[in-house]
C-alpha positions in Angstrom: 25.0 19.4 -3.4 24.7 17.5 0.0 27.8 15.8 0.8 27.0 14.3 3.9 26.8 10.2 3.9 23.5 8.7 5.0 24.6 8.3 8.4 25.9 11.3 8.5 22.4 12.9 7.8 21.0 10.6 9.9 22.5 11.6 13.4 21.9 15.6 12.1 18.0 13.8 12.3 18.1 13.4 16.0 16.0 10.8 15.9 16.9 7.4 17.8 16.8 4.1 16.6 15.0 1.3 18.5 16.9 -2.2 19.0 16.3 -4.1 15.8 13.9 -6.8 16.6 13.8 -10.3 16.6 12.0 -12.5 14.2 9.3 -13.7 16.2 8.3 -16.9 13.7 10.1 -18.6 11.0 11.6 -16.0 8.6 15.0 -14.0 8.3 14.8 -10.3 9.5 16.7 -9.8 6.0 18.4 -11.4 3.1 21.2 -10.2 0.9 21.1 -11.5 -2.8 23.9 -10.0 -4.5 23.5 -6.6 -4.6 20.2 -6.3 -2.8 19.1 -6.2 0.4 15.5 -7.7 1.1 13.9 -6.1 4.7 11.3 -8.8 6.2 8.2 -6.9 7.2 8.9 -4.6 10.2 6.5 -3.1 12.7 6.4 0.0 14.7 9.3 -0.8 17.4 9.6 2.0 20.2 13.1 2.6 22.1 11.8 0.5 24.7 10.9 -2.4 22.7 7.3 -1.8 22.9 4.8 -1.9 19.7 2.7 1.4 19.0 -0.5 -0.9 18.6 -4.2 0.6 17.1 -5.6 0.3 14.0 -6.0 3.9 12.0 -9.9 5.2 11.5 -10.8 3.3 14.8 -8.5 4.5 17.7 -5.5 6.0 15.7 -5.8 8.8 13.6 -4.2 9.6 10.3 -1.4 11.6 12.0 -0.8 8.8 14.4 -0.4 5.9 12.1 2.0 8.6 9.6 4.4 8.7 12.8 3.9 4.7 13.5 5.0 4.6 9.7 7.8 6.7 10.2 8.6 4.6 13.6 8.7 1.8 10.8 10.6 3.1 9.2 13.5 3.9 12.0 12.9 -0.1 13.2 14.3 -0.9 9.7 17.3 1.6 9.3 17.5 -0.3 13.2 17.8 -3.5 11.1 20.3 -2.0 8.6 22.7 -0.8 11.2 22.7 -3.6 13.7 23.5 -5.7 10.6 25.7 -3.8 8.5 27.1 -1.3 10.9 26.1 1.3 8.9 23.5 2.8 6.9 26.3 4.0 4.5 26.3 0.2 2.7 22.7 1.0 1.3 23.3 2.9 -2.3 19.4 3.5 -2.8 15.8 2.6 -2.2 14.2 0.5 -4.3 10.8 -0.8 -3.7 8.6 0.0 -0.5 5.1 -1.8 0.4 3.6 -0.4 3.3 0.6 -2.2 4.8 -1.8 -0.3 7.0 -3.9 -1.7 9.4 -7.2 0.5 8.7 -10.7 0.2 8.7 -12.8 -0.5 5.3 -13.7 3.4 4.7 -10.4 4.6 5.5 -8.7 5.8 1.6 -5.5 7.4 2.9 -2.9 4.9 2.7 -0.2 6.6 0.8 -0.6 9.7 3.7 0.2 6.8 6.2 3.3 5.5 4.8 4.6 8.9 3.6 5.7 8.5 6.8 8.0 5.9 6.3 8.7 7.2 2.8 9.8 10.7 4.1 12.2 9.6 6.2 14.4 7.2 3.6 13.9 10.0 1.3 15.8 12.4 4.2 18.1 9.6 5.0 19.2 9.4 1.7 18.4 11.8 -0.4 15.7 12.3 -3.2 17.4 10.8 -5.7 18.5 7.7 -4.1 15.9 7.6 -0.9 12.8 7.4 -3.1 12.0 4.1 -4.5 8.8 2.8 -6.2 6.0 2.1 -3.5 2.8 0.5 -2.9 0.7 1.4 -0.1 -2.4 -0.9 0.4 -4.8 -1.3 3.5 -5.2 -4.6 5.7 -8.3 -5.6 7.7 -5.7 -6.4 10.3 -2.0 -7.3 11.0 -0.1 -8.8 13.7 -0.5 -7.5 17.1 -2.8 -5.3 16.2 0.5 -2.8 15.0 -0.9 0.0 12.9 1.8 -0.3 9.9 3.8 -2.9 8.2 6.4 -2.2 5.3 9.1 -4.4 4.0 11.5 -2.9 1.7 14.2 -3.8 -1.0 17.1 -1.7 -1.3 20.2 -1.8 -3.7 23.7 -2.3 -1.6 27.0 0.0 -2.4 29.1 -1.9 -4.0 
């Protein structure tokens, strides 16, 4: 049994977290209601604040927009621990929708947020890092960004 806290697995990652961004129109970033945390859409945030921008089947490959999912998915835990201090406060995943910015004949959506999926499910573990999940594709999203996914998540309590 792993016995290490989410953080904890985290760091042993090596990955880095971006700076948590800014809501850029009228919305909260997050909202706690009781034991939940709801997660605003997030985008693909790089270290230096840039956005991996393309949209997948025209520009981006499938590989490309699973690692701008997975970049997704680091602006989020981003979110978490700028605003909690710690990913440690989330008990489990609940819900994911990803959004991928794709063109009409692209049918690999669920490969594309895997990415995303993957690394919650490493963060914290299988039982409590997998959540139930849509993954559906957009004509387009803001900025051009590749992939979008908000996320609910329960809180410890």
């Amino acid at each position: 049994m792993n016995t290490l806290s989410p953080d904890q697995r985290f760091e042993n990652m090596g990955y880095s977290l971006p700076p948590a961004p800014t809501p850029l129109g009228v919305y909260k970033p997050f909202l706690v209601d009781g034991k939940y945390l709801y997660v605003s859409g997030h985008g693909p945030v790089r270290d230096d604040k840039s956005l991996i921008i393309g949209r997948i089947g025209e520009g981006l490959s499938a590989e490309e927009g699973k690692e701008a999912a997975r970049q997704v998915g680091l602006t989020i835990l981003s979110t978490i621990r700028s605003n909690f201090g710690t990913l440690d406060k989330i008990k489990r995943v609940i819900k994911v929708l990803g959004m991928v910015n794709c063109t009409a004949d692209f049918e690999k959506h669920p490969y594309i947020i895997n990415g995303c999926s993957e690394l919650f499910a490493e963060v914290w573990g299988e039982e409590n890092g997998i959540g139930v999940r849509s993954a559906v594709g957009m004509g387009s999203l803001p900025d051009n960004i590749p992939v979008e996914v908000e996320a609910l998540f329960e809180l410890v309590p």
